[in-house]
Each structure stands twice: as structure tokens, then as C-alpha cells.
N, C-alpha and C positions, 0 to 999 in steps of 0.2 A: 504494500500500500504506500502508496507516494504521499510524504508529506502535504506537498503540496494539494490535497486535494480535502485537506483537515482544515485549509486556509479560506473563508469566504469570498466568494467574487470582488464583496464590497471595500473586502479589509485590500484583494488584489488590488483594486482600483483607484484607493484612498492610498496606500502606497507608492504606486506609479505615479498618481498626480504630486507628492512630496517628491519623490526624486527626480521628477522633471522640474519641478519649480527650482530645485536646490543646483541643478543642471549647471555646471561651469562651462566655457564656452573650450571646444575642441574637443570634449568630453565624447568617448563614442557611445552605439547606443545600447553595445553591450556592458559596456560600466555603469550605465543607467538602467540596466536590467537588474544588476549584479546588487545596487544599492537598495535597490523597489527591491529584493529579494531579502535582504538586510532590516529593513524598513518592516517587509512583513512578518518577520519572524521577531521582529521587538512588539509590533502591535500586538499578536496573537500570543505573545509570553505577558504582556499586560493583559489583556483580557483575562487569560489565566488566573493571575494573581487575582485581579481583581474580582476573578469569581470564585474563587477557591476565599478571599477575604469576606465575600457576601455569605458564601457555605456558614465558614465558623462565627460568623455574627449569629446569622439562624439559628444555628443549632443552640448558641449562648443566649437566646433570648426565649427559645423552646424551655433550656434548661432552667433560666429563670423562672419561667410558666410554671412548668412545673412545682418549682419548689416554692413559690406564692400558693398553689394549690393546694399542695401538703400544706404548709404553714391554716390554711384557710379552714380546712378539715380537720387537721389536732383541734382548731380553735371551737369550731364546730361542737367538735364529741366529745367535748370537756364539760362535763354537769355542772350547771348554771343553779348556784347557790339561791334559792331565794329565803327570805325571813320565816320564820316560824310564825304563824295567827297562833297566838293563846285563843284556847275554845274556849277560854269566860274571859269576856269582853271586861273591859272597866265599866262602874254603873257611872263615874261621870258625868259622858256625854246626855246619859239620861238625864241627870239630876238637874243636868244644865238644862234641859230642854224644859221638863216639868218646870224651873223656874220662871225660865220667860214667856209660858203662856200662862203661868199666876200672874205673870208683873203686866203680859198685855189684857190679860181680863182685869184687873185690878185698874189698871188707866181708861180703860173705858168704861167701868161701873162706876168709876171716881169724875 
């Protein structure tokens, strides 16, 4: 399998046009073949990189995912303490209440 056939048209052509632009005068157009050949094999080793750098971002932000997840779930099925009600209430709030409807019967019979 020929390298070159691992190399996209676009990346060929984007190449050729850099080595032609960069073209010194006398230059033939086999040395301008030779650098477009140069040219391609730097783009296509950045692309590389630069998707092999996207791969482990991924995976690093899967992994984060992840372990937010867990974190979320311990938090989850961790038994949520609530207060204990005493089954005998204070008479209190009663005592309060029987007050103020003596005090407002007692204001309007006065």
C-alpha cells in the first residue's frame, strides 16, 4: 500500500499550492514536486497529532464523566438522616392557641 494514497487529495493540493507559492525562480519542477511531497507528509503528521491530541482529550473528559457519576451515586445511596418527631407533641402550641381564642372572645364580649 502506497503511502501516498493515506494522503487526501485536499491535503495533495493544499500542498502543491504552498510549494508553488514558496517556488524560487530557476527552481525545476521536480524540486517543487519533491517539497509539495515534504509539505505533505508535515500536514498529514499534524493532522495526526492533532487527532491522536482530540482522542486523549475524549477519553479525559469520558473519564471525568465518569467519575462525576460515581461521585453522584455514593452521594445518592448515602441514607439521608432526617430528625426524629417525638410521638407526644408539646401541649404548648395548644395552650397557646386555647389562649388566644379566650383573649379574642374576651375582646369582643368586652
Amino acid at each position: 500500500m502506497n503511502k501516498n494514497q493515506n494522503i487526501s487529495v485536499e491535503t495533495q493540493d493544499e500542498a502543491m499550492a504552498i510549494a508553488k507559492k514558496t517556488q524560487k525562480p530557476g527552481q525545476t519542477k521536480e524540486q517543487t514536486r519533491l517539497i509539495a511531497l515534504g509539505i505533505q507528509k508535515g500536514i498529514a503528521e499534524y493532522k495526526k497529532t492533532a487527532k491522536n491530541k482530540l482522542r486523549e482529550a475524549d477519553k479525559a473528559n469520558k473519564k471525568k464523566k465518569r467519575q462525576q457519576e460515581k461521585a453522584s451515586e455514593q452521594v445518592q445511596q448515602e441514607p439521608i438522616e432526617t430528625p426524629e418527631k417525638n410521638s407526644k407533641s408539646s401541649p404548648l402550641p395548644w395552650v397557646l392557641l386555647a389562649l388566644s381564642w379566650v383573649a379574642f372572645a374576651a375582646y369582643f364580649i368586652i
